[in-house]
LOLUM-313350 format. One record per atom (N, C-alpha, C, CB): residue number from 0; residue in one letter; x, y, z. Coordinates in steps of 0.2 Angstrom, whole numbers. Glycine has a CB too. Layout:
BEGIN
  seq  type      u      v      w
  NUM     A      X      Y      Z
...
//
This chain:
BEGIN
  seq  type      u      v      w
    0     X   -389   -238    -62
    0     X   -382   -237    -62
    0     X   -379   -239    -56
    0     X   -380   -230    -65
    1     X   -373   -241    -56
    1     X   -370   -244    -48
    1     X   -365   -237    -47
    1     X   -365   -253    -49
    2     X   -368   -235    -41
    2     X   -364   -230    -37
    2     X   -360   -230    -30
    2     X   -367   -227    -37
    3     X   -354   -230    -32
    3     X   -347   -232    -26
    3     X   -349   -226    -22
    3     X   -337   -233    -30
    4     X   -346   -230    -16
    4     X   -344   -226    -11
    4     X   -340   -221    -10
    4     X   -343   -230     -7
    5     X   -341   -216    -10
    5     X   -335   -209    -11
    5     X   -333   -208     -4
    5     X   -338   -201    -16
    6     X   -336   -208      2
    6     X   -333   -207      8
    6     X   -335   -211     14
    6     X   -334   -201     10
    7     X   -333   -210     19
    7     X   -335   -213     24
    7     X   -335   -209     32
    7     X   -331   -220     23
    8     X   -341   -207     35
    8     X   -338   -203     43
    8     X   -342   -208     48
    8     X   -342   -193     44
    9     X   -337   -206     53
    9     X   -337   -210     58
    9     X   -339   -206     67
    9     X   -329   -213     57
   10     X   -346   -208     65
   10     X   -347   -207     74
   10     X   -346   -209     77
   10     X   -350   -206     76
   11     X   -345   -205     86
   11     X   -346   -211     92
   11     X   -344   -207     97
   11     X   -342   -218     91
   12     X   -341   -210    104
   12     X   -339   -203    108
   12     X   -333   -202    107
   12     X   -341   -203    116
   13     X   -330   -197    108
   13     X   -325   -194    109
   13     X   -321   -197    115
   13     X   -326   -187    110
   14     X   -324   -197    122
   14     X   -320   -202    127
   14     X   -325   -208    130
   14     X   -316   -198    133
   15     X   -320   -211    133
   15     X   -326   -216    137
   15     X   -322   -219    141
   15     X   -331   -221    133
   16     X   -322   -224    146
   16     X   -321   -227    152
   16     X   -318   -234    149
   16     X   -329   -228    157
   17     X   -312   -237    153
   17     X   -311   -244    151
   17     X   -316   -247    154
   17     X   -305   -247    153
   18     X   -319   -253    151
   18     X   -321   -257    156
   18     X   -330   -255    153
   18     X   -317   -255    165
   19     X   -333   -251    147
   19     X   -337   -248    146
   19     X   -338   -249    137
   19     X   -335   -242    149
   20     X   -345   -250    134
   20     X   -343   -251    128
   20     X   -344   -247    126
   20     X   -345   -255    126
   21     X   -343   -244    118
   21     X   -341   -237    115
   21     X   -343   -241    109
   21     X   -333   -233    115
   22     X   -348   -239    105
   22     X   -352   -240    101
   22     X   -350   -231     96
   22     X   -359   -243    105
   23     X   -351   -237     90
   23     X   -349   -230     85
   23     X   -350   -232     78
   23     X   -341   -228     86
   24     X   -354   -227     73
   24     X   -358   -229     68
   24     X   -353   -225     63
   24     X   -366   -227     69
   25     X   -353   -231     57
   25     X   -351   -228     50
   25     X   -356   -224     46
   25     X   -348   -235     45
   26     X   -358   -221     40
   26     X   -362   -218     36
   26     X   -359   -215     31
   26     X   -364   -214     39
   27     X   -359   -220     28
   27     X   -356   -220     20
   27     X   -360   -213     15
   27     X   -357   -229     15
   28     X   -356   -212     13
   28     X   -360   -206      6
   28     X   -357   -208      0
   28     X   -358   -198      7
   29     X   -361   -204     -6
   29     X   -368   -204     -5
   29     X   -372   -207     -1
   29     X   -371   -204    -10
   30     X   -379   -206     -1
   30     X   -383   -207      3
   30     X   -386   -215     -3
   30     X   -389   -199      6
   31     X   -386   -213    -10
   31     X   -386   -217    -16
   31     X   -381   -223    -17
   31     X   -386   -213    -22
   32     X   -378   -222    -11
   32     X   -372   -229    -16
   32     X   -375   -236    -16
   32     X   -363   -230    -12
   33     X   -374   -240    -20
   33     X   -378   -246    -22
   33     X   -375   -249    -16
   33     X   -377   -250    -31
   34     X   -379   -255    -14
   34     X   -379   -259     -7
   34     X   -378   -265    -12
   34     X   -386   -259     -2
   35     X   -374   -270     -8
   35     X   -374   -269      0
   35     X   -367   -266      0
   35     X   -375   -278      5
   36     X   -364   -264      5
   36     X   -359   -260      7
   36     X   -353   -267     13
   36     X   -363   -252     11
   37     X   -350   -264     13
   37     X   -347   -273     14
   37     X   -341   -266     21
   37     X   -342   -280      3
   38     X   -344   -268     28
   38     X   -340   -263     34
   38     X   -334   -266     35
   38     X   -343   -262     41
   39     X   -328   -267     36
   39     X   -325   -269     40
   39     X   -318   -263     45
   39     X   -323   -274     35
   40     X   -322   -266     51
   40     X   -318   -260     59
   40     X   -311   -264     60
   40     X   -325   -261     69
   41     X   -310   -261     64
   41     X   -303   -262     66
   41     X   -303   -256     72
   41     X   -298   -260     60
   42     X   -298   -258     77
   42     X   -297   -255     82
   42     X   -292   -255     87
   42     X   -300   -254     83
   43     X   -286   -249     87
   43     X   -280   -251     92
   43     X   -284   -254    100
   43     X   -275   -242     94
   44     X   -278   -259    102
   44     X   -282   -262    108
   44     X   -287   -267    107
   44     X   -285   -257    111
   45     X   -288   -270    101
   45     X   -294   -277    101
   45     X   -289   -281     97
   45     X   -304   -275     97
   46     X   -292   -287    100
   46     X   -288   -292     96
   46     X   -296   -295     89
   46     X   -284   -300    103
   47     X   -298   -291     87
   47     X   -302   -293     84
   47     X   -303   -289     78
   47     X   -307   -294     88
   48     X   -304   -292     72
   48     X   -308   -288     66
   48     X   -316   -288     65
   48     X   -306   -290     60
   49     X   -319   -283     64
   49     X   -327   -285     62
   49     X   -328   -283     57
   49     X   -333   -282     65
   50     X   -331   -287     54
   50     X   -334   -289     45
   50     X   -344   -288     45
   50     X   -331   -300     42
   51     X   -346   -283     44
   51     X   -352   -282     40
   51     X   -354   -283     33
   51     X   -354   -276     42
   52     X   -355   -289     30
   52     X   -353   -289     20
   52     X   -361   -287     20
   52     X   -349   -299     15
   53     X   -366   -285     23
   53     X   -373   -284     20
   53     X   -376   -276     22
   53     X   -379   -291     24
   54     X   -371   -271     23
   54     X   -374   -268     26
   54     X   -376   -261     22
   54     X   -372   -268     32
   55     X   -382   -258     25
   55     X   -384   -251     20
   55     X   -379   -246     19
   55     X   -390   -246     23
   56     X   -381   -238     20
   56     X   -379   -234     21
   56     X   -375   -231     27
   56     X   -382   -232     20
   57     X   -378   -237     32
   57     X   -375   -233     41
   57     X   -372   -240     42
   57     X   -382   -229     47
   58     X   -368   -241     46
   58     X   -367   -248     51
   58     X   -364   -244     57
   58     X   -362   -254     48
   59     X   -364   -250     63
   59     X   -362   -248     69
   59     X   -357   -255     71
   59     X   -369   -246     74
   60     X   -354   -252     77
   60     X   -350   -258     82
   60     X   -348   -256     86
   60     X   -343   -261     79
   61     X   -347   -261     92
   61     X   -344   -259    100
   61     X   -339   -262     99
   61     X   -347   -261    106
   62     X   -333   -256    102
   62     X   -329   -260    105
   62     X   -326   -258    113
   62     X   -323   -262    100
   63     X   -324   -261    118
   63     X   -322   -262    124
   63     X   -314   -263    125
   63     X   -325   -267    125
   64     X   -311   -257    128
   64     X   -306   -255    130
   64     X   -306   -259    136
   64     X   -304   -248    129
   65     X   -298   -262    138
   65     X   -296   -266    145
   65     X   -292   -260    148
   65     X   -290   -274    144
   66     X   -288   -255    144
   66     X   -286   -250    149
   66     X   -288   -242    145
   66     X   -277   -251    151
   67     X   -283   -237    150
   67     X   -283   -229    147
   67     X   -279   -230    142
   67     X   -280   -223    151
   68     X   -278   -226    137
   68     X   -277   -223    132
   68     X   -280   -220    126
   68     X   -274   -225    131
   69     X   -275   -218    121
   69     X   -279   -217    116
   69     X   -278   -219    110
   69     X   -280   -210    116
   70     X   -285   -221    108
   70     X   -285   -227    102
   70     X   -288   -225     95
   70     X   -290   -235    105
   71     X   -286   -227     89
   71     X   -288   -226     81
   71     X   -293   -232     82
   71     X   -281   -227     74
   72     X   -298   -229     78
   72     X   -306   -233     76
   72     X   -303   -233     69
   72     X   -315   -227     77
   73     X   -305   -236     64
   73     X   -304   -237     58
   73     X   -309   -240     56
   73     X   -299   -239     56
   74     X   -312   -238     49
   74     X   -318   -242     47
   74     X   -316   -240     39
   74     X   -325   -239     51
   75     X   -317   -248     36
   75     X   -316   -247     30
   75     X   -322   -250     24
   75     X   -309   -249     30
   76     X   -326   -245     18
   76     X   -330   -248     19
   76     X   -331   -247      9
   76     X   -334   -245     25
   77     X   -334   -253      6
   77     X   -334   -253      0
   77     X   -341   -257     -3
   77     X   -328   -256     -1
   78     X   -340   -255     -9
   78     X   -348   -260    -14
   78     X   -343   -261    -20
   78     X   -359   -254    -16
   79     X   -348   -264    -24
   79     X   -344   -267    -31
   79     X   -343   -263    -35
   79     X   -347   -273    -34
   80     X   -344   -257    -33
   80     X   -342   -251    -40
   80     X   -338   -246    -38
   80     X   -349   -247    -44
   81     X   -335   -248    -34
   81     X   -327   -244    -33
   81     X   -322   -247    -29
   81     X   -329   -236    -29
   82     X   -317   -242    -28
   82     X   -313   -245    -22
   82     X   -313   -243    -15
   82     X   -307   -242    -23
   83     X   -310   -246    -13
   83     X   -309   -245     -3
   83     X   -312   -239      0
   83     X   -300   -245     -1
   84     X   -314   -237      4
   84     X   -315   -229      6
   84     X   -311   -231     14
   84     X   -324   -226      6
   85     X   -308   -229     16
   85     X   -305   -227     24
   85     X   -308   -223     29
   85     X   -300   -223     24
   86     X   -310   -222     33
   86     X   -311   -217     40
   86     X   -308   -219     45
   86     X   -319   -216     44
   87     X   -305   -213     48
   87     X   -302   -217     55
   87     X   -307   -210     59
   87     X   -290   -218     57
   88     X   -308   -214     66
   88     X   -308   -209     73
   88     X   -304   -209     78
   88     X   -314   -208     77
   89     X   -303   -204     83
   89     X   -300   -205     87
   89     X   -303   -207     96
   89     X   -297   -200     87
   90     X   -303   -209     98
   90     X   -307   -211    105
   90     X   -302   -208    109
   90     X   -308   -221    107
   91     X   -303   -207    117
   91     X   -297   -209    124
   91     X   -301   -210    128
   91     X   -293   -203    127
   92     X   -298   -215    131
   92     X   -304   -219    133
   92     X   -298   -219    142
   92     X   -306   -227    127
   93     X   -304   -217    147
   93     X   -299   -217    154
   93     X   -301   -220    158
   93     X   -298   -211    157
   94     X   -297   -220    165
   94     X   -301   -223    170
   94     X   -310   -222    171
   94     X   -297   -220    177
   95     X   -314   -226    175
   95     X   -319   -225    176
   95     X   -320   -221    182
   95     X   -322   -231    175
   96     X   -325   -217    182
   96     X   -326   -213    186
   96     X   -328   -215    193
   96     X   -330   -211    184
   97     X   -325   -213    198
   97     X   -328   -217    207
   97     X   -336   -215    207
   97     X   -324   -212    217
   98     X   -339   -220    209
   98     X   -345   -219    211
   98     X   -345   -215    219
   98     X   -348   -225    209
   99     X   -349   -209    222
   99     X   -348   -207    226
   99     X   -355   -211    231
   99     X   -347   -200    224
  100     X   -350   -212    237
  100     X   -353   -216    243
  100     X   -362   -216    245
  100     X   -350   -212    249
//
C-alpha cells in the first residue's frame, strides 16, 4: 500500500556564524512512508532553491548566511500518495566569533 507523508521535522542548530555552513536535516514520518520522497528547501537570505526528488526518510542541506540575522529554514516534503507536508525552523545566525591572539 502507498503511504504519504503525514509530517515532516526539522533539525539543525539553533544559531550559527555568517560566513559558516549550517547544515540541517529533514525526517519525514512515518518512518513507512513509500519512497522516494521528493525534499524541496528553501531559505530566507539564499538566492537559491534545493530539490532532492530521490530521497528516503531523512534528507539534509547547507546553507550559508552572508550576514546576522534571523532566518526561516523551510522544507517541504512529498511522495505520490499524498499532499505537500511543510516544516519550517528557525536559525539566528551572528557575527563570528574573534579568535583570541
Amino acid at each position: 500500500p502507498c503511504e504519504p507523508v503525514r509530517a515532516i521535522m526539522i533539525t539543525g542548530p539553533a544559531t550559527g556564524a555568517f560566513g559558516e555552513n549550517q547544515t540541517f536535516t529533514a525526517i519525514a514520518s512515518p518512518e513507512s512512508a513509500s519512497p522516494p520522497i521528493v525534499y524541496t528547501w528553501e531559505a530566507e537570505g539564499q538566492n537559491r532553491t534545493v530539490t532532492h526528488p530521490d530521497g528516503k526518510a531523512a534528507d539534509e542541506v547547507t546553507f550559508t548566511w552572508k550576514a546576522p540575522g534571523r532566518y526561516i529554514v523551510s522544507v517541504t516534503g512529498k511522495n505520490i500518495c499524498g499532499a505537500d507536508v511543510l516544516a519550517e525552523y528557525v536559525v539566528r545566525i551572528t557575527y563570528p566569533r574573534r579568535k583570541s591572539p
